[in-house]
C-alpha positions as CSV (number, residue, x, y, z in Angstrom):
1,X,-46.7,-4.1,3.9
2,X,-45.8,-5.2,7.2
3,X,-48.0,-7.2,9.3
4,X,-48.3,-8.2,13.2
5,X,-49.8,-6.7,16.0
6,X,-49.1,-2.8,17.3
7,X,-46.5,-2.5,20.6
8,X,-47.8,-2.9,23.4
9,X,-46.1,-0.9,25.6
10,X,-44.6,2.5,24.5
11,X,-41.3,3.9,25.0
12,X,-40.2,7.5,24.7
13,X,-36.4,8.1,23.5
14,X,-34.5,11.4,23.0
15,X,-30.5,12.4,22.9
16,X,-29.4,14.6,25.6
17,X,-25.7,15.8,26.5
18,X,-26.5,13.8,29.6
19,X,-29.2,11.7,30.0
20,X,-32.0,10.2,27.3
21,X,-34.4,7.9,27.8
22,X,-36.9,5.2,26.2
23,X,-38.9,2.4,27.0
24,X,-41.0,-1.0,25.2
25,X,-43.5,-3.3,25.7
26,X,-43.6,-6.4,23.7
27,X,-46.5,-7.8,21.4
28,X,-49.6,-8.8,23.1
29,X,-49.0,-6.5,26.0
30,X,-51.1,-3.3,27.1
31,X,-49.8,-0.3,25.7
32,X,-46.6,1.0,27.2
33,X,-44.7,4.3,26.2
34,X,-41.1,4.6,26.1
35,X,-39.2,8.2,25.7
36,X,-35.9,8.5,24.3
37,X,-34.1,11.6,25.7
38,X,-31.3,13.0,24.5
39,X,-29.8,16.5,27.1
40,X,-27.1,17.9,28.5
41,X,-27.3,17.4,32.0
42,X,-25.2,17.6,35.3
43,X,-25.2,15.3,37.7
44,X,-24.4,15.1,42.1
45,X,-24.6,11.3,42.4
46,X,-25.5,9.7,39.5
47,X,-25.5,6.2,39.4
48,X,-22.6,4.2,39.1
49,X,-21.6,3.6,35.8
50,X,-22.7,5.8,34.2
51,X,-20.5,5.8,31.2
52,X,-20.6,2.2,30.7
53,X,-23.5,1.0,28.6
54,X,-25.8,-0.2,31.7
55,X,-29.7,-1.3,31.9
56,X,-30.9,-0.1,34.9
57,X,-33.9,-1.6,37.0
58,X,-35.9,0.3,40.3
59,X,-36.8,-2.3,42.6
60,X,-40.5,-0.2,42.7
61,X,-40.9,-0.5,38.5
62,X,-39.3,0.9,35.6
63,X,-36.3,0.8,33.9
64,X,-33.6,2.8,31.9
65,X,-31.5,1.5,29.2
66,X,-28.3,3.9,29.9
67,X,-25.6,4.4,26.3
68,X,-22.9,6.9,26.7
69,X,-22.8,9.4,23.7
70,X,-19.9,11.0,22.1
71,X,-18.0,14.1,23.8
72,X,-18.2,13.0,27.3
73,X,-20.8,14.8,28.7
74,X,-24.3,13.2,26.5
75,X,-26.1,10.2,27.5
76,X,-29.0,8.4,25.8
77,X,-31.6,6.9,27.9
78,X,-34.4,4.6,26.9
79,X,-36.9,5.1,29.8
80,X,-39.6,2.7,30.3
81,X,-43.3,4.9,31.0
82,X,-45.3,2.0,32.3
83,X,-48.7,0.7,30.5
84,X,-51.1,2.5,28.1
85,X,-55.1,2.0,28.0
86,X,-55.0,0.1,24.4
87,X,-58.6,2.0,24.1
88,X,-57.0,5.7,24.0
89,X,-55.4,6.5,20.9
90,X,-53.9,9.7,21.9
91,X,-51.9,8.8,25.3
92,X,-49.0,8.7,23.5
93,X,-49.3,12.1,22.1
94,X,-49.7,13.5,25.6
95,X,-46.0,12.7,27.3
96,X,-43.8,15.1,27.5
97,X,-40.3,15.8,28.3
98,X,-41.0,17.0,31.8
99,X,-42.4,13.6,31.9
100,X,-40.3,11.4,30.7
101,X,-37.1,13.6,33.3
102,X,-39.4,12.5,36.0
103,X,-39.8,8.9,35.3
104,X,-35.8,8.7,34.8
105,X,-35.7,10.6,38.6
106,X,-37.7,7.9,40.0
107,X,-36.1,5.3,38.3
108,X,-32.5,6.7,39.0
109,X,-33.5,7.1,43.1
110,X,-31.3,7.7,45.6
111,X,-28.8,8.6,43.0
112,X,-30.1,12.0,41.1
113,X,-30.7,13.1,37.8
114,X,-30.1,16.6,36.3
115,X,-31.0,17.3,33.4
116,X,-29.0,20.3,31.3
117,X,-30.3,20.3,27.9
118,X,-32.1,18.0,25.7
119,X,-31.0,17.5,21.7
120,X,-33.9,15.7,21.4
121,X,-36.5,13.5,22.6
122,X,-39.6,11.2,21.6
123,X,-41.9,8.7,22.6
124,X,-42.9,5.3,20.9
125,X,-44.6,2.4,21.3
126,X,-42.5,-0.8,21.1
127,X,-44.3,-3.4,18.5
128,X,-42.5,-6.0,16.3
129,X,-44.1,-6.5,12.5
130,X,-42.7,-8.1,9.6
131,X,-43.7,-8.9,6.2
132,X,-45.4,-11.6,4.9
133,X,-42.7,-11.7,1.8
134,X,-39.5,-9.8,1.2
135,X,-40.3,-9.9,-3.3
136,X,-43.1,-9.6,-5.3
137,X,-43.1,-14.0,-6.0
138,X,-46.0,-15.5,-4.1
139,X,-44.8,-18.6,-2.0
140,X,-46.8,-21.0,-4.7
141,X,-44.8,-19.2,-7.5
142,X,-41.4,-20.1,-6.0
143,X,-39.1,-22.0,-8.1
144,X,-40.8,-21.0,-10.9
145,X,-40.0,-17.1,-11.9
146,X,-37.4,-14.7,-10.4
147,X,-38.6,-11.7,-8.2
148,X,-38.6,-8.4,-9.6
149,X,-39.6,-6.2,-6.7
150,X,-37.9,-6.2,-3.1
151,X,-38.3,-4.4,0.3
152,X,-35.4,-4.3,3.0
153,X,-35.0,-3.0,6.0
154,X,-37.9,-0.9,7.9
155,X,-40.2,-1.7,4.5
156,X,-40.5,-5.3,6.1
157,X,-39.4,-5.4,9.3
158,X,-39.9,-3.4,12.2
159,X,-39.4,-3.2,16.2
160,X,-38.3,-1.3,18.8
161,X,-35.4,1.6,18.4
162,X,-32.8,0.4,20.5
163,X,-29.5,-1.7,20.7
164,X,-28.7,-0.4,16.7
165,X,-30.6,-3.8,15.5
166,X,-32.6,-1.8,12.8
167,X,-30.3,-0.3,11.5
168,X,-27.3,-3.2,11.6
169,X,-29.7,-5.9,10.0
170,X,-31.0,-3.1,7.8
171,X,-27.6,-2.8,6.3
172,X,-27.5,-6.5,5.8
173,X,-30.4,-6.8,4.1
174,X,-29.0,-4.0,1.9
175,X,-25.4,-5.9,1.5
176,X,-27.1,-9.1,0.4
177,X,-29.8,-7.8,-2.0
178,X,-27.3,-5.9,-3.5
179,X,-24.1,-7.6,-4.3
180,X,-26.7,-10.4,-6.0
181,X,-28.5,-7.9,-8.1
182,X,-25.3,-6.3,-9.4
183,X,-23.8,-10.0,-10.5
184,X,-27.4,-10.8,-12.4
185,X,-27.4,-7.6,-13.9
186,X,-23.5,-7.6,-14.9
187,X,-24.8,-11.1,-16.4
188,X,-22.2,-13.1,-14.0
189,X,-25.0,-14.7,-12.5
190,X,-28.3,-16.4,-13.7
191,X,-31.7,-14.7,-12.0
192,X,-32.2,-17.7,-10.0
193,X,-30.0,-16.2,-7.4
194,X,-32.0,-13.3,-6.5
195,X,-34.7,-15.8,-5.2
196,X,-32.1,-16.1,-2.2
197,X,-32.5,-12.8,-1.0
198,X,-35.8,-13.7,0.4
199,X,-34.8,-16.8,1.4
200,X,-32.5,-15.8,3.5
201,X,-33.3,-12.4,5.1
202,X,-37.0,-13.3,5.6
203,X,-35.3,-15.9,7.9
204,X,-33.1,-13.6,9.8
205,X,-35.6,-10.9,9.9
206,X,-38.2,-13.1,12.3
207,X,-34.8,-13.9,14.4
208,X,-34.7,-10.2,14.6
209,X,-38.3,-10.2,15.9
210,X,-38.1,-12.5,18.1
211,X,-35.4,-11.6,19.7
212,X,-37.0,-7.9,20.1
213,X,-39.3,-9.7,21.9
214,X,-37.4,-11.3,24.1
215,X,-35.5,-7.8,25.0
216,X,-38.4,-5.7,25.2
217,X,-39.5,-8.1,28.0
218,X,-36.3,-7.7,29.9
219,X,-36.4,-4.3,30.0
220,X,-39.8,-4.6,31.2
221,X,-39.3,-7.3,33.8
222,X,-38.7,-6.3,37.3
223,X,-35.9,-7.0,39.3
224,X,-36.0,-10.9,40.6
225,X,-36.0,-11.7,44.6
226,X,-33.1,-13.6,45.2
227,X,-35.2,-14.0,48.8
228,X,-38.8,-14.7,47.0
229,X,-38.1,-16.8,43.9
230,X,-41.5,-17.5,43.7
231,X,-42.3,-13.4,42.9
232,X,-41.0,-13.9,39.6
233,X,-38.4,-11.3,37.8
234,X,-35.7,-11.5,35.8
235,X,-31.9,-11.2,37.6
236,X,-29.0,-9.1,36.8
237,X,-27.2,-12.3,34.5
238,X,-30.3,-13.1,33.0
239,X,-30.6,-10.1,31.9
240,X,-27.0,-9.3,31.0
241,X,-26.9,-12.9,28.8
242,X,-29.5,-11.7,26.3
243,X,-27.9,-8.0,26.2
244,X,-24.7,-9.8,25.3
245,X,-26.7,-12.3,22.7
246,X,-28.3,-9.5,21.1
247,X,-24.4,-7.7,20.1
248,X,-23.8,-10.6,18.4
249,X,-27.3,-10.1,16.6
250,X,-26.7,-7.3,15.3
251,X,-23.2,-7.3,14.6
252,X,-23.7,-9.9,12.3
253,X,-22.2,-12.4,13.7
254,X,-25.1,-14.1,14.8
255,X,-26.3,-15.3,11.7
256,X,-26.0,-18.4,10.3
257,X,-27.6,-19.7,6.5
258,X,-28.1,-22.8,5.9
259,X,-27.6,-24.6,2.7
260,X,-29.1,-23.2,-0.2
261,X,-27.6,-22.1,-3.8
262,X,-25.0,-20.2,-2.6
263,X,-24.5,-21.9,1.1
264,X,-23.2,-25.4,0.9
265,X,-23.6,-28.3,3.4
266,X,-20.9,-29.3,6.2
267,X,-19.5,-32.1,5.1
268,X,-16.2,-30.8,4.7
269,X,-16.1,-28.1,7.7
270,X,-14.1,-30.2,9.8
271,X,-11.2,-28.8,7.7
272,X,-11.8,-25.3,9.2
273,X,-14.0,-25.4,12.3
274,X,-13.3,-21.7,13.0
275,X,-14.8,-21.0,10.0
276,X,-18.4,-22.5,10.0
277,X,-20.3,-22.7,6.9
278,X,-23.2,-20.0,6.7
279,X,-21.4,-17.3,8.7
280,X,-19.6,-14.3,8.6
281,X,-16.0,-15.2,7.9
282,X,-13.7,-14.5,10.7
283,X,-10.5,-12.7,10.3
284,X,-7.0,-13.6,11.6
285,X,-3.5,-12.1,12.2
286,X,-1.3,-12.8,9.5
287,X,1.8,-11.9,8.0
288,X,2.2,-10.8,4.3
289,X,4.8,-12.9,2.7
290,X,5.9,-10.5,0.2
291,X,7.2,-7.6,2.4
292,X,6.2,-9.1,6.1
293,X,3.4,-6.5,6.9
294,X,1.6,-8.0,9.7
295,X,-2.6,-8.0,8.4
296,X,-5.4,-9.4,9.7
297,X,-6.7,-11.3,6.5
298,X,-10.0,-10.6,6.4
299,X,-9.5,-7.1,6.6
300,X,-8.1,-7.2,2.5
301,X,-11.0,-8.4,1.1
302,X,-13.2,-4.9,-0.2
303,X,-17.1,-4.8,-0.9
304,X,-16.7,-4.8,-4.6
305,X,-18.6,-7.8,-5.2
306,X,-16.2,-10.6,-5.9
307,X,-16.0,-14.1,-3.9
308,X,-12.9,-15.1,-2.1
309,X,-11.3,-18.1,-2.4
310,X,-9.1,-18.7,0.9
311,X,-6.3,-21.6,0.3
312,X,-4.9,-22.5,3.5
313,X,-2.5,-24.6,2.0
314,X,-1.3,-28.3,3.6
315,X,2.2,-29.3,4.9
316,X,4.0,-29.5,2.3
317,X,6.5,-27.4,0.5
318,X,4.2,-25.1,-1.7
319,X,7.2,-24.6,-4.0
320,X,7.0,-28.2,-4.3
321,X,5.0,-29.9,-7.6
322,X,3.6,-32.4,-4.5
323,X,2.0,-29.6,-2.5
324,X,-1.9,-29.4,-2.5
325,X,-1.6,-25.8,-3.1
326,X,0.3,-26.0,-6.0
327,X,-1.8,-28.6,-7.6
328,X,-5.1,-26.5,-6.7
329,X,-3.2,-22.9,-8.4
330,X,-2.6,-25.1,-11.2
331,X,-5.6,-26.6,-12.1
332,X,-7.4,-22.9,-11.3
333,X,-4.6,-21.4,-13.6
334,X,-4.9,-23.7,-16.6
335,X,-7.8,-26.4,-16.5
336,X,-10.7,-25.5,-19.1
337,X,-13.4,-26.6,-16.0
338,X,-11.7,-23.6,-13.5
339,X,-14.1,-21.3,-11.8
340,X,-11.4,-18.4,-13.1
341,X,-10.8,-19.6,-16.4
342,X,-14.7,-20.3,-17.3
343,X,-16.2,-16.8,-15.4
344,X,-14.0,-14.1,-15.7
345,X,-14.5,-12.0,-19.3
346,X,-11.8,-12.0,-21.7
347,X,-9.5,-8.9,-21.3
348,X,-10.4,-8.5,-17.6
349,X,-8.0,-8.9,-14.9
350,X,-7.3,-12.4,-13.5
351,X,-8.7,-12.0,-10.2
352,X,-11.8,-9.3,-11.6
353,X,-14.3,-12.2,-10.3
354,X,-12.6,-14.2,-7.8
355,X,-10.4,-13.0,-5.5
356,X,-7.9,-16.0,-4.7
357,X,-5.3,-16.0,-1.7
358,X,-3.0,-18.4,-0.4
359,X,-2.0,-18.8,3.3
360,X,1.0,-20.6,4.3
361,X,2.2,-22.4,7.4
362,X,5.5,-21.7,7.1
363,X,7.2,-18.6,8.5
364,X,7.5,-15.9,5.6
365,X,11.0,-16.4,6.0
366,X,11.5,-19.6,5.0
367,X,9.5,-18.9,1.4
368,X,10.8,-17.2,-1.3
369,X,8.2,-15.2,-2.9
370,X,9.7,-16.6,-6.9
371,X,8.9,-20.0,-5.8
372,X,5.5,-20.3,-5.4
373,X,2.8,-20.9,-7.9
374,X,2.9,-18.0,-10.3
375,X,-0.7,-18.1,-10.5
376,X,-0.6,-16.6,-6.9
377,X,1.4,-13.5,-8.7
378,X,-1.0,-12.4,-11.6
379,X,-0.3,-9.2,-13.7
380,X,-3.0,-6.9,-13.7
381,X,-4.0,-3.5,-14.7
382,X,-2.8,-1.7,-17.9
383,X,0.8,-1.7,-17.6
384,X,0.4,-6.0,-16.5
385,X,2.2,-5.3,-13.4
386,X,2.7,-7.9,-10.9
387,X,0.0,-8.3,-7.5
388,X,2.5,-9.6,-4.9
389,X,-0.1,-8.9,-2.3
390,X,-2.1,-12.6,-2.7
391,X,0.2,-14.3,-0.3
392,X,0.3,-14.5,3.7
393,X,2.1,-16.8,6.5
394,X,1.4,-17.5,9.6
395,X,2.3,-15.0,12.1
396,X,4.9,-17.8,14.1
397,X,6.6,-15.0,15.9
398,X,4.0,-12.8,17.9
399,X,1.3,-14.8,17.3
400,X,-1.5,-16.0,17.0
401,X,-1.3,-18.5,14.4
402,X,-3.9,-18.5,12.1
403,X,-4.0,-21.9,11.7
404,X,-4.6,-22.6,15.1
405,X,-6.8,-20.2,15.7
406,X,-9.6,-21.1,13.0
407,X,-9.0,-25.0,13.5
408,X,-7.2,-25.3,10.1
409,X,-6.4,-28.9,9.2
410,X,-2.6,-28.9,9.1
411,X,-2.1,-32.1,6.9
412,X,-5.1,-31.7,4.5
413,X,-5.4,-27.4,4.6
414,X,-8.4,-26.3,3.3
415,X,-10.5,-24.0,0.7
416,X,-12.4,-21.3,2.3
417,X,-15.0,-19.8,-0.2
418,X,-16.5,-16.6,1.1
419,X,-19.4,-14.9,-0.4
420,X,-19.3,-11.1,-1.5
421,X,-21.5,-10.3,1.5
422,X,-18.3,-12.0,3.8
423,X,-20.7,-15.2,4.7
424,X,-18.3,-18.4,4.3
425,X,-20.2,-20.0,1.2
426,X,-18.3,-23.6,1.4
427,X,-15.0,-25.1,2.9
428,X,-14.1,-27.8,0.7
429,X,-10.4,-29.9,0.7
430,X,-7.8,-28.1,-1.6
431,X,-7.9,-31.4,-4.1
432,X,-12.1,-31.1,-4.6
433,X,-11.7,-29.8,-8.2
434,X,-14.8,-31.3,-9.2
435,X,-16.6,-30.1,-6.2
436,X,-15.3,-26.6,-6.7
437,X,-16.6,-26.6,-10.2
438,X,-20.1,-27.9,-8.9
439,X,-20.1,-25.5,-6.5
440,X,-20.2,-22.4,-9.2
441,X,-22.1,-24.1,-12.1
442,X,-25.2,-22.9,-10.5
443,X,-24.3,-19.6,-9.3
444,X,-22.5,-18.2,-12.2
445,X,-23.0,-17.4,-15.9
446,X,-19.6,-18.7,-18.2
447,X,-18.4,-15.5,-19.6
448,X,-18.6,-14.9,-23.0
């Protein structure tokens, strides 16, 4: 069950066809309601911006967290209510709509408010809780049994409804939880790596809090004095840095594991700085050598549990027997110690558990598809028909080249392994064999 104090300050929130409105207070803080206002409503001189995502602050108290809706004609606002009396249990209960329109009015003044019709509306009380654990294995029993009970999402973390953060890290917790409980109980992974899932969310679930925090007080701050410093507030770029912070939050992007089973060290990220270890992989234009489709690489890759192996192959020829890339399709095609050869079942498709691509630096006109390492063109399916989609170039005539765009080492290349949750696991040189086999002895069960 979650734990942590109650909001402190409420906030009311409802969809409207023009306005909406909602408002928090953080932990700690007397009890503030927000509404959340959803209508369709007509406006004379409403303020500028008004279908640009905008937080909005009245130089006399109060503020309105302003997101556009769909159609053109609904707004949400989050509406900040002011302070509660901690002591009465049933403020909340006693807003109304005609309450929270007002507060918006006052807020909004001189420009004016009109509200049309409301979808909906409600109140709340912005608090942040979280769990004290994210399984069923007490924190003196890890290491020593695997968990066998797990909460995600509002089950263990909670906050205030705004910005999509509940929902966005809500999904992630769901996306990592369940791409490792699908490999254990396919039997492609020892239960060892469901102790990660805690490890890892519980982590980005208190960055989640905080950072609710650190909003909620934003929106409650009043303007600053650029003529009275001393009065306190918060200014316009203050304010606008930790909105732009918190998309990154709850993109996704934000997050960053560090080392653990399935999250190597750095040692080796100077290969590919645009492709730090611990986060979400980045995509890149690139052009499909096989029938030059221009495709942004990361967009290939499905949600069907599988890890990527990214080969950003060196300078060399990769038709010739020199090339890094040729010796790393070998040894993955044909050495008894290859991740491939050692973890995918017999009978299954050669890319059923990793999902290998190679990226060149050369123009796709200047490879012939025959030439390259026949590994990169495996026959799948029933009928063993070739996949010629494994293979991509550099985009060298539009641009951007991927190479330079995720600070790929030219000379060297690099090995970009990316988790089935799209975190880069490891970044390794293409001629770390025994690395690579390191890498997956402890993450994956040999088939049979």
């Amino acid at each position: 069950m979650p734990t942590g104090s109650p909001a402190g300050r409420s906030r009311c929130s409802a969809p409207s066809a023009w306005p909406n409105a909602s408002c928090a207070k953080p932990i700690g803080s007397t009890k503030r309601p927000s509404g959340v206002r959803q209508s369709l409503t007509r406006h004379r001189s409403l303020a500028p911006g008004a279908w640009t995502t905008s937080a909005i602050q009245s130089a006399s108290g109060g503020s309105v967290l302003l997101i556009p809706r769909e159609g053109g004609y609904m707004v949400r606002l989050y509406v900040d209510l002011g302070d509660l009396d901690p002591n009465d249990s049933g403020a909340r209960s006693r807003f109304t709509s005609d309450m929270i329109i007002e507060a918006a009015q006052r807020i909004f003044h001189p420009y004016s408010l009109e509200v049309k019709d409301i979808a909906w509306w409600s109140v709340y009380e912005v608090g942040q809780r979280i769990a004290d654990r994210f399984d069923d294995v007490a924190e003196a029993e890890r290491g020593t049994r695997s968990p066998h009970v797990f909460i995600a999402g509002d089950a263990c973390h909670t906050h205030s409804a705004k910005a999509g953060q509940g929902m966005n890290v809500s999904m992630q917790d769901g996306f990592n939880l369940g791409w490792k409980l699908a490999a254990v109980l396919q039997g492609r992974s020892p239960s060892t790596l469901l102790g990660t899932y805690a490890q890892e969310r519980q982590a980005i679930a208190q960055e989640l809090i905080d950072f609710d925090l650190t909003w909620s007080e934003a929106m409650a701050a009043k303007p600053a004095d650029p003529n009275d410093p001393e009065a306190g507030g918060m200014s316009a770029a203050e304010r606008q840095e930790i909105f732009t912070a918190g998309g990154r939050f709850t993109a996704g992007f934000a997050t960053d594991y560090p080392p653990n089973l399935i999250t190597g060290d750095d040692t080796h990220e100077h290969l590919a700085t645009g492709f730090p270890i611990g986060e979400r992989f980045h995509s890149a234009p690139t052009i499909r050598l096989a029938d030059a489709k221009p495709l942004e690489i990361g967009h290939q890759a499905q949600a069907d549990g599988r890890w990527r192996l990214y080969a950003f192959a060196d300078d060399a020829d990769p038709a010739s027997t020199n090339s890094a890339i040729r010796r790393l399709c070998d040894f993955l095609a044909e050495s008894p110690e290859s991740p491939v050869r050692r973890y995918t079942p017999a009978g299954a498709d050669p890319d059923a558990v990793f999902d290998v691509r190679a990226i060149f630096q050369q123009g796709h006109r200047e490879l012939s598809v025959d030439a390259m390492p026949q590994f990169l063109l495996p026959c799948k399916g029933r009928f063993g028909l070739i996949d010629y989609e494994k293979m991509f170039c550099a985009d060298l005539r539009t641009g951007p080249d991927i190479f330079d765009v995720r600070g790929i080492d030219r000379s060297a290349g690099a090995l970009v392994i990316v988790r089935p949750d799209q975190y880069v696991a490891q970044v390794l040189p293409l001629d770390a064999h025994a690395e690579l086999v390191d890498f997956f002895s402890g993450i994956m069960v040999p088939s049979a």
